[in-house]
N, C-alpha and C positions, 0 to 999 in steps of 0.2 A: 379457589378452583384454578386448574394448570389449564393451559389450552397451548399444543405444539400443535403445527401445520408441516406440510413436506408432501413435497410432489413426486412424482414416479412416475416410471410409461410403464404400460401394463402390454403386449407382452416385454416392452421393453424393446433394445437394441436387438436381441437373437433373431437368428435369422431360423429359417421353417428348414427339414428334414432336405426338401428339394434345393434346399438355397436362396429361395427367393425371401425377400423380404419380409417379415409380417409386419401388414398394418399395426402401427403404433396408437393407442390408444392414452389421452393424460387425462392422468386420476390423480385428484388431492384426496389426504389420507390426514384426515386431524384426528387429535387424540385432546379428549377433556377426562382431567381426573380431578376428584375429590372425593376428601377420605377414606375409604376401603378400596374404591371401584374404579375404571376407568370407561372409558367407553371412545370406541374406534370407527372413527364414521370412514363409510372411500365414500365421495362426491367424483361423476364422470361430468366435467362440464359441458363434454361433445353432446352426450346425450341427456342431460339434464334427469341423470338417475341418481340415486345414493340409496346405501344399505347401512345397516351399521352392526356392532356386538358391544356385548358391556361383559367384563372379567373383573375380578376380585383381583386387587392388589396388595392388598396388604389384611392385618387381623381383621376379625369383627370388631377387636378393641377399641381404632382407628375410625368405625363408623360415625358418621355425621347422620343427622336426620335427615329425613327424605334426600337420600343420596340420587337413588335411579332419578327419581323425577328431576331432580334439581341438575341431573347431569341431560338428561335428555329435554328438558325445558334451555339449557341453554347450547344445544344441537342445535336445536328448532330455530333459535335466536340467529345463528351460523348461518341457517340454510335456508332463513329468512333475509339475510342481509345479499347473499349470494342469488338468489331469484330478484331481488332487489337491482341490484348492478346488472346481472345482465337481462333484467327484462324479460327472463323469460321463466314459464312456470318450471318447478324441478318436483321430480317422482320420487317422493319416499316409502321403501318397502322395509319393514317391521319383522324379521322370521322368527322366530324362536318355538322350541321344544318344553321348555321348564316351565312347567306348571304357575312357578310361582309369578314368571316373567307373563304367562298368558293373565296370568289375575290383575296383575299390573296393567295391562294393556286393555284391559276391558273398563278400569276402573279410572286409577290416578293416570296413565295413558294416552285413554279417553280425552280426559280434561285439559291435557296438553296439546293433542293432536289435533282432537274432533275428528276421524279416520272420518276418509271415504266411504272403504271397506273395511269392516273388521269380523275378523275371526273366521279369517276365510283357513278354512283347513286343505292341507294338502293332501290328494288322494292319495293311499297307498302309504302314508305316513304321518306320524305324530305332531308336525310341523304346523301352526297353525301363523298365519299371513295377515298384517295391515296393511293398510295404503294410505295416504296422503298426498295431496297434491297440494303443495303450498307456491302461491302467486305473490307475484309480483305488487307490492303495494304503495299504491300513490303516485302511479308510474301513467303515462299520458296512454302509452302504446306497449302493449303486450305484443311479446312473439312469440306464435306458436312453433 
């Protein structure tokens, strides 16, 4: 498995329409791949949020067994170590549309995450929603 990191400010240096500044926001942005697939986490460390997506990178040919899990089993591990160091719990939200990815996330998912919430559906859309809130562990003092 690859694991790249690299940080960004979201909106960045631009400045807003009026001129004024926009607040800067930093977001780390790692990428883990192995065998077909990748998967793109952003982590907002200000707000202790992360989302992520998984795409195909190469054949099917390329597949490795339990790719999804084994990529998002070592997210989990990432943003396990990162609630770790700073002590404080981080918010993971799951979106996905593809069917296959909801089956996933009900099932092998499940077994990774242990969601808060799952299968929260989005109204007015096909989008169905997990959460996780993964703590800090073995830590004296949590901050909320």
């Amino acid at each position: 498995m690859t694991i790249e990191t690299g940080n960004y400010e979201y909106p960045g240096m631009f400045e807003s329409y009026t001129g004024e500044k926009i607040e800067e926001t930093p977001e780390q942005e790692v990428t883990f791949a192995l065998g077909s697939k990748k998967l793109i986490l952003t982590y907002n460390s200000e707000t202790s949020r992360a989302t992520s997506y998984i795409e195909k990178i190469l054949s099917a040919k390329n597949r490795e067994p339990e790719e999804t899990t084994n990529l998002y089993r070592e997210m989990l591990n990432y943003l396990q170590e990162q609630a770790n160091n700073t002590k404080k719990p981080i918010f993971y939200t799951f979106t996905t549309k593809s069917k296959k990815l909801i089956a996933w996330a009900k099932e092998a998912g499940n077994s990774v995450f242990n969601w808060d919430e799952s299968d929260i559906r989005m109204k007015g859309s096909n989008q169905h929603m997990f959460e996780v809130t993964i703590y800090p562990q073995n830590s004296e003092e949590t901050i909320h």
